[in-house]
Backbone as a chain_set.jsonl record, in Angstrom:
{"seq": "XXXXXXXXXXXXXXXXXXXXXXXXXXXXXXXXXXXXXXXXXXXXXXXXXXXXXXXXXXXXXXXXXXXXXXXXXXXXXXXXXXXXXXXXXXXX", "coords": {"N": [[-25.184, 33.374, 71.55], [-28.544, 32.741, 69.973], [-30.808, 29.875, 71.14], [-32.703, 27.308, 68.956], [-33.704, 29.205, 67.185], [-35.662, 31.057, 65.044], [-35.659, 31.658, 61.791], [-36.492, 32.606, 58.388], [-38.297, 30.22, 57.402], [-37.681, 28.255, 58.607], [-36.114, 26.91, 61.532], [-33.17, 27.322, 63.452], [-30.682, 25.627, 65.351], [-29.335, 26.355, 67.392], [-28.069, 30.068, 67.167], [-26.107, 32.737, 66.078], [-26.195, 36.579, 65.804], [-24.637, 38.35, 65.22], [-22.052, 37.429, 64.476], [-23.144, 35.717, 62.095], [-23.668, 33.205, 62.194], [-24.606, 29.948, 62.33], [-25.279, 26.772, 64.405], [-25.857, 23.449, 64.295], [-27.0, 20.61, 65.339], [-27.276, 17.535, 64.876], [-28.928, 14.421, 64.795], [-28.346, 11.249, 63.834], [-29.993, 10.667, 61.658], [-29.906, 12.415, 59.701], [-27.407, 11.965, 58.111], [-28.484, 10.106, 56.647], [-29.675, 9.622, 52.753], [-32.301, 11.071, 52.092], [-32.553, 12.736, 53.821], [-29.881, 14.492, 53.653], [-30.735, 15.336, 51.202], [-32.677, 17.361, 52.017], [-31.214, 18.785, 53.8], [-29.423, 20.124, 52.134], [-30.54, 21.936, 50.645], [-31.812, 23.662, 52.561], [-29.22, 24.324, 53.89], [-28.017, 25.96, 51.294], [-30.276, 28.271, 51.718], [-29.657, 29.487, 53.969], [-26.564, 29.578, 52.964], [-27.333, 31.782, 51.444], [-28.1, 33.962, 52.24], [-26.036, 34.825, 53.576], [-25.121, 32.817, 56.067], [-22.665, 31.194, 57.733], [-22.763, 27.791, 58.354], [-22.963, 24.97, 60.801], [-22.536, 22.071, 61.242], [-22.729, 19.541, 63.961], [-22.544, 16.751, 64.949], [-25.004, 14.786, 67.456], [-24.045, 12.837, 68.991], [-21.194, 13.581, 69.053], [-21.413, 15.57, 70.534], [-22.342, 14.723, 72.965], [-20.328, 12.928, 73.944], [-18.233, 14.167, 73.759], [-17.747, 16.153, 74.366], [-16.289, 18.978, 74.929], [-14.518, 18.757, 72.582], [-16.711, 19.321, 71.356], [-17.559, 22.207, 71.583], [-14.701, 23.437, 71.33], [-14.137, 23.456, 68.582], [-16.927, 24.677, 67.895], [-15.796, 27.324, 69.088], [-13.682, 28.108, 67.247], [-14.626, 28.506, 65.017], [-16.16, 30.35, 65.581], [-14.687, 32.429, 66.18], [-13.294, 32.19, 63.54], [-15.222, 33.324, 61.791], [-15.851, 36.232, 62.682], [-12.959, 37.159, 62.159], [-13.286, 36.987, 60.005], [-15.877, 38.852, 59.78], [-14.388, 41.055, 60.779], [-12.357, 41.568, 58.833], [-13.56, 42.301, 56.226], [-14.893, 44.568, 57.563], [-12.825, 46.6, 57.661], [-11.738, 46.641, 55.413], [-14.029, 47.744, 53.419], [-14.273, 49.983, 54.509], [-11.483, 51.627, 54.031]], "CA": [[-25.965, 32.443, 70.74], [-29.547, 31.927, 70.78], [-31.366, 28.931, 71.04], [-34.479, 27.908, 68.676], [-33.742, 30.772, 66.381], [-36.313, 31.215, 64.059], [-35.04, 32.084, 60.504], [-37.511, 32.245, 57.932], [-39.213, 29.426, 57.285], [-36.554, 27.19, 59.46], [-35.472, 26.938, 63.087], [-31.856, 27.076, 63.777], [-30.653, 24.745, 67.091], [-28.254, 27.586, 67.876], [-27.775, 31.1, 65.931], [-24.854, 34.424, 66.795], [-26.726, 36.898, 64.726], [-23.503, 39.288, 64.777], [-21.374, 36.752, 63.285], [-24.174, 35.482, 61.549], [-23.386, 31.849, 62.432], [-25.334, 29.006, 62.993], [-24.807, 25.641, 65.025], [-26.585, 22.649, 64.053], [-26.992, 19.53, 65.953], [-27.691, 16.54, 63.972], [-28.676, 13.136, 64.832], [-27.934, 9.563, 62.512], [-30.993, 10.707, 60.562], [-29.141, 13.61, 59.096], [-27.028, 11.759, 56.934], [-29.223, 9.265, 55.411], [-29.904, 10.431, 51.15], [-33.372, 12.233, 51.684], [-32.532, 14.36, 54.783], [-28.891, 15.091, 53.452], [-30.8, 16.238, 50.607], [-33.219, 18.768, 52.548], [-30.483, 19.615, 54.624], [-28.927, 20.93, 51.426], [-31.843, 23.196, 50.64], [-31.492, 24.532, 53.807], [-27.84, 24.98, 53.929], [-28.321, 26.678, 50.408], [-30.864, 29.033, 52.108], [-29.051, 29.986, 54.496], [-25.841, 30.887, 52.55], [-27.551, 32.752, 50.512], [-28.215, 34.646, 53.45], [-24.374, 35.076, 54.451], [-25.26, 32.471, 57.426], [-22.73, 29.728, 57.679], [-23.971, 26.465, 59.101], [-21.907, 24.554, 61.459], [-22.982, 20.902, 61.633], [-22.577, 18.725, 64.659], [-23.248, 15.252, 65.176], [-25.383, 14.788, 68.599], [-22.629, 11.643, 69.696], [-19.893, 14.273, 69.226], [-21.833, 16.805, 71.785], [-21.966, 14.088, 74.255], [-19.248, 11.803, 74.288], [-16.489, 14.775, 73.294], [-18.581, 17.967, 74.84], [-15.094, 19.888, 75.118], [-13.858, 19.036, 71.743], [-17.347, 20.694, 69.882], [-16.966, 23.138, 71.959], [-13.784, 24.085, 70.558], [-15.309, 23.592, 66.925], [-17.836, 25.797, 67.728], [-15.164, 28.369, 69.262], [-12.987, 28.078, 66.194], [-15.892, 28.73, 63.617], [-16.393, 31.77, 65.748], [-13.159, 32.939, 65.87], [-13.098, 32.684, 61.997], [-16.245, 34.341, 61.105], [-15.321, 37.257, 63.783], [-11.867, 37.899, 61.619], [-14.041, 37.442, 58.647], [-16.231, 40.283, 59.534], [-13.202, 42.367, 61.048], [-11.344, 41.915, 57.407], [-14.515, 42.732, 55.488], [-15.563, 45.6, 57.599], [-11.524, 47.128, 57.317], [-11.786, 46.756, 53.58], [-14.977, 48.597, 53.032], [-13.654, 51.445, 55.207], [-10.618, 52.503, 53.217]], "C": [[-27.382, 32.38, 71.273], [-30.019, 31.082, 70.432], [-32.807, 28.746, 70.243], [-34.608, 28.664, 68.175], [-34.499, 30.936, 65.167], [-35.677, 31.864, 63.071], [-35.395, 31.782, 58.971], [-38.305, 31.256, 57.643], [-38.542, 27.788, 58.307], [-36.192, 27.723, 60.633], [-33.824, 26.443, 63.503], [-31.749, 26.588, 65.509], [-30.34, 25.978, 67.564], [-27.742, 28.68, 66.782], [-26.742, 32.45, 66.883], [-25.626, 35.293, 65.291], [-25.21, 37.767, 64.441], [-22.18, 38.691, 64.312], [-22.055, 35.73, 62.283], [-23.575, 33.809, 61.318], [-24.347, 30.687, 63.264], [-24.819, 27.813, 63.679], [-26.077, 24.712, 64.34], [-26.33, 21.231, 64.376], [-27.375, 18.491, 65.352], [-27.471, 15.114, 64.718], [-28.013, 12.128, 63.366], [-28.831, 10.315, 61.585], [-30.47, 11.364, 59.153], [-28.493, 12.668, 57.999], [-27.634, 10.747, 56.573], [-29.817, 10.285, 53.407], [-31.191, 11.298, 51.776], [-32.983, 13.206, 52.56], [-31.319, 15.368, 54.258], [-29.565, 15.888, 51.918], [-31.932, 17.614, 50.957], [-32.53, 19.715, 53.367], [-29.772, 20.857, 53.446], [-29.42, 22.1, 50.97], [-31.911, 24.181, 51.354], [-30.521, 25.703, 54.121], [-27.679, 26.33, 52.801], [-28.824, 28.409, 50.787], [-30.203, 30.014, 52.848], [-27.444, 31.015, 54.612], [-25.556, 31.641, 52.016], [-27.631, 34.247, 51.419], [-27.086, 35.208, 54.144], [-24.945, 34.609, 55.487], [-24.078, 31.12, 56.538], [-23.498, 28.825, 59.109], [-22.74, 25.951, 59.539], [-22.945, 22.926, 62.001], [-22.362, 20.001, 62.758], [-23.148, 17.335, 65.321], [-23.672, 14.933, 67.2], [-24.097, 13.851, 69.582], [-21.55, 12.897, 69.94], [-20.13, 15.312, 70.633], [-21.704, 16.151, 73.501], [-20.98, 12.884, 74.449], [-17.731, 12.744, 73.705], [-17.034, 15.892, 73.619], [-17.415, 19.269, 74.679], [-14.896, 19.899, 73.632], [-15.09, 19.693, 70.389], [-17.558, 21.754, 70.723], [-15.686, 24.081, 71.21], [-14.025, 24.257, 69.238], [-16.059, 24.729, 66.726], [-16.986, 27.429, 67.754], [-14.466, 28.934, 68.185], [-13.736, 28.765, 64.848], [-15.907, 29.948, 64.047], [-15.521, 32.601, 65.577], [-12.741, 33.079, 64.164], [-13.713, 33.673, 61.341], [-15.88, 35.65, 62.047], [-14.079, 37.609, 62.847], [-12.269, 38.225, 60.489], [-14.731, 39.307, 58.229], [-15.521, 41.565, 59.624], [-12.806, 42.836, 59.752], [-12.341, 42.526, 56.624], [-14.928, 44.392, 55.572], [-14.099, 46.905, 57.31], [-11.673, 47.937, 55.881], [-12.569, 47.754, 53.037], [-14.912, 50.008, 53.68], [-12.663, 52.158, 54.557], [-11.212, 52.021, 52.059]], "O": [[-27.664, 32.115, 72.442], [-29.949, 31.003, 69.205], [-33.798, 29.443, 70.46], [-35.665, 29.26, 68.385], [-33.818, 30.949, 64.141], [-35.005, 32.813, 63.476], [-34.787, 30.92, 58.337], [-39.453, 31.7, 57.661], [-39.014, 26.665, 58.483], [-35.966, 28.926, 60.763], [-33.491, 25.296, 63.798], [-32.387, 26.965, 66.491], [-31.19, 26.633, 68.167], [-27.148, 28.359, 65.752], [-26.816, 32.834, 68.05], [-25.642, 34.865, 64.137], [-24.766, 37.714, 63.294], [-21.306, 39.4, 63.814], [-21.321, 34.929, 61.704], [-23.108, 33.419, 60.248], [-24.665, 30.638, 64.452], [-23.597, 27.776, 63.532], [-27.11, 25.241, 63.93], [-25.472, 20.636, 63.725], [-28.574, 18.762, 65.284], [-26.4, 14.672, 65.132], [-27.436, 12.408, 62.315], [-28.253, 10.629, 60.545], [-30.58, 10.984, 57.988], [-29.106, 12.614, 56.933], [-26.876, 10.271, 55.728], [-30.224, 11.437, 53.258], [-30.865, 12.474, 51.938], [-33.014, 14.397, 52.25], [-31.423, 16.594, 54.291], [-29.005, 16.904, 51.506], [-31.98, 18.639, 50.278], [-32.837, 20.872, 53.655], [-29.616, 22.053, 53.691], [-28.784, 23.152, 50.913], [-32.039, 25.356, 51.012], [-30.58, 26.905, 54.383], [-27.332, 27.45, 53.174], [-28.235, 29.433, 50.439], [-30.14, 31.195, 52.507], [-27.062, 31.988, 55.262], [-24.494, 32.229, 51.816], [-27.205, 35.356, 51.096], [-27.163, 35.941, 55.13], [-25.45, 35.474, 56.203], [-24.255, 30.458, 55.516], [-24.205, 29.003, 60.1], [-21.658, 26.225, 59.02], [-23.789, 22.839, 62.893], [-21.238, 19.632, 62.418], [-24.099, 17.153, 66.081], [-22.789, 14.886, 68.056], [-23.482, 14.219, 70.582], [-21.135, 13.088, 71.083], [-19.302, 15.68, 71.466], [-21.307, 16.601, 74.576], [-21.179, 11.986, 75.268], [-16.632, 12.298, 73.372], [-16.639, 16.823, 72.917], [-17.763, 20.397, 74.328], [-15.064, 21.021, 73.153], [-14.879, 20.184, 69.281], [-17.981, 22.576, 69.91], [-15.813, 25.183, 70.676], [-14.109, 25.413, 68.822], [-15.996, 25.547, 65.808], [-17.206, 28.379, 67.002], [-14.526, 30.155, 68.039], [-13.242, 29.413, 63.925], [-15.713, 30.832, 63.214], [-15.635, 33.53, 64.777], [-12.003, 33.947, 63.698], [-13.251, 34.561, 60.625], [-15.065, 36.083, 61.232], [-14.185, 38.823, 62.673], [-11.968, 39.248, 59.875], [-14.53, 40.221, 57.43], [-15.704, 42.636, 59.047], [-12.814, 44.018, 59.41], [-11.901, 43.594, 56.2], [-15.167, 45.202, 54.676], [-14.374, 47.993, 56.806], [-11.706, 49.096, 55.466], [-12.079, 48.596, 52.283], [-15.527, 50.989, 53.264], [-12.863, 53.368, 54.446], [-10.851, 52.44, 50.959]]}, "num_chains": 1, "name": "protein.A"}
């Protein structure tokens, strides 16, 4: 993952370009109506892009550090079988 990942006109917290997966850290602000609707714009952008987005609430990072951790691992672990099954497919 890197950190700060520029991605066109937006900065991802955390990006895996080879499972083309993002992380995203979110304070309170996040879900109030106007941000949840620029976030959508975003999100949009991005999976137009084949990036998913992986939202995490800042509280969850520090008061459960292990359990987004596993979140994060899990997401990877999906997109990773994703691309396996995809790249299979297009081979035969």
């Amino acid at each position: 993952f890197r950190r700060q990942h520029p991605m066109g006109k937006y900065i991802l917290d955390f990006y895996c370009a080879s499972l083309k997966l993002a992380v995203e850290l979110s304070g309170g602000e996040h879900f109030e109506p106007a941000h949840l609707a620029r976030d959508k714009v975003r999100i949009d952008w991005f999976t137009a892009k084949g990036i998913e987005t992986l939202h995490i609430r800042n509280a969850d990072v520090l008061e459960n550090t292990s359990g987004a951790v596993e979140t994060i691992l899990q997401a990877a672990l999906k997109r990773k079988k994703m691309i396996v099954t995809k790249t299979a497919e297009a081979a035969s």
